[in-house]
Phi, psi and omega in degrees: 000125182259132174336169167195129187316130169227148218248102125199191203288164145287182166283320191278346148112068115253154201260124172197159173214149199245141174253134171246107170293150161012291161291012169069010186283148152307147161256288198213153226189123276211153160270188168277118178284144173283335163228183192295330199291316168257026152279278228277330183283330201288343200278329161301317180316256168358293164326308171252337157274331176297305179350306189233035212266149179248175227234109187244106137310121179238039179240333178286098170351134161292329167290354151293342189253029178063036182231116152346091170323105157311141172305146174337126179248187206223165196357319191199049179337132170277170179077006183286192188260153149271137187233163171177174219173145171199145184233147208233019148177148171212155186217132176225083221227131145232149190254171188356088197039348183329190177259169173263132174235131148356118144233180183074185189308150193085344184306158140252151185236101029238144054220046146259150171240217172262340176283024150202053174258149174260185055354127186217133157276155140203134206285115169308149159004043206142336220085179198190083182313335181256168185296154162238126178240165151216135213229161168197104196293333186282323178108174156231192196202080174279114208234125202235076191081206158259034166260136173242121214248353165227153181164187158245179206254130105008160149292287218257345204053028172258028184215168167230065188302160168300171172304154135328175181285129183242165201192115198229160183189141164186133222236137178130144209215310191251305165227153197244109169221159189209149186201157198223178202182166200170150172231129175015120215224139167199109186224111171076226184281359191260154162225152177210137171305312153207159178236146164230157136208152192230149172223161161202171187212128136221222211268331187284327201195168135240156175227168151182159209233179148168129187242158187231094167292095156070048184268167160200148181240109179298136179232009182180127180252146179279183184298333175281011198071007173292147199295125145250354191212146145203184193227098201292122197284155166288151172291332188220088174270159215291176159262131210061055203265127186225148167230154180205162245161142176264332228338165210296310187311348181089008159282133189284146150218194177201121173261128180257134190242131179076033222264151181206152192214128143249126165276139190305355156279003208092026192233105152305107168247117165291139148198130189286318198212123164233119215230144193258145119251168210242348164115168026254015176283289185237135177220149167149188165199177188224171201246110184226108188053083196236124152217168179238161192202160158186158161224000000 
């Protein structure tokens, strides 16, 4: 018996489709479409590359595949792949002790759905000279119980809608650069009108950035949760820039702004807001607008 595309409407009247395996498990969940037709054009897609798409493991030694091992490599090895990525949002949350479940890029359905499926890139094989993108004009809304650990701010603030239009990209071949975006953003204590974050590679360097419009970090609440401290985010915060913070309930957290890692292969990582929680309610953390670049 072979998978199967399953095709639907959303509340907001967009369009996604989930590949289902055998076993009813998700394999994989679509960004959002604005009509069905391009939802059916996108499961063609799918359809003619996977056929013929090959399988390039870069977590495998090369002495392992029967190739001579390269030397360590260092910013910009010769003879490397270029690679990049961006993901526009992931969450790994469990509440009162429970295990932690996925939402965003990596989820599965269930217990993840299609309103807090993320949009995610990655540079095929060789690189790519045009952008490879993605957008889901609805935002998501990642919901844990009745806790909701991603979404966006209300006007008035009585509700909790999803984020903002979120949006990732990435691009490059000799060089690279890749970026993730969020529109009104509300994760925990943090809120922003918008988050970025960018990275690039080349032959010269690496770099990354992340900028914040109007972020601010609730950092202690009174019993009704009402704000008591909060904290204004830098527009262009430092690298690793941390705040850390109480809320009524006694859960602790630790926000990383700007947070970047480079790895021993050369591969850069960004992610403008990483927000830790620490318990003893909800521990796990999310992940907010991350990309990566190398070359």
């Amino acid at each position: 018996m072979a998978g199967k595309f399953v095709v639907k409407k959303g509340s907001t009247g967009k369009f996604r489709f989930n590949l289902v395996a055998t076993n009813g498990q998700v394999v994989a969940t679509s960004e959002a479409y604005e009509s069905k037709a391009s939802a059916m054009t996108g499961i063609r897609a799918v359809k003619s590359l996977a056929a013929d798409a090959v399988l390039d493991d870069q977590t495998v030694p090369a002495a392992a595949a029967g190739k001579v091992a390269a030397a360590p490599r260092k910013a910009a090895a010769a003879g490397g792949k270029p690679a990049g990525g961006a993901c526009g949002y992931s969450s790994n949350v469990g509440l009162f002790g429970g295990p932690a479940e996925r939402r965003g890029c990596g989820q599965t359905i269930p217990p993840g759905d299609a309103g807090s499926a993320s949009p995610s890139v990655e540079l095929p094989a060789g690189g790519s000279t045009l952008a490879v993108t993605a957008t889901d004009s609805d935002g998501a809304l990642a919901q844990y119980g009745p806790a909701i650990i991603l979404g966006g701010r209300s006007p008035d603030g009585t509700s909790s809608p999803p984020s903002g239009a979120i949006l990732v990209s990435t691009k490059g071949k000799s060089s690279v650069t890749s970026s993730a975006s969020l529109k009104n953003v509300a994760t925990g204590p943090f809120t922003a009108d918008a988050v970025r974050s960018t990275c690039s590679a080349s032959r010269s360097g690496l770099k990354a950035s992340t900028a914040i419009t109007r972020g601010v970090v609730v950092t202690a609440t009174d019993a009704k949760g009402n704000p008591k401290s909060s904290k204004a985010v830098p527009a262009k915060p430092s690298v690793n820039h941390s705040i850390t913070g109480k809320v009524s309930n006694g859960d602790k957290f630790k926000i990383v702004l700007n947070e970047q890692k480079k790895s021993r292969d050369g591969t850069i990582t960004v992610v403008a807001v990483h927000l830790y929680l620490l318990g003893p309610i909800a521990k796990g953390d999310v992940i907010v607008a991350e990309s990566h670049c190398r070359v």
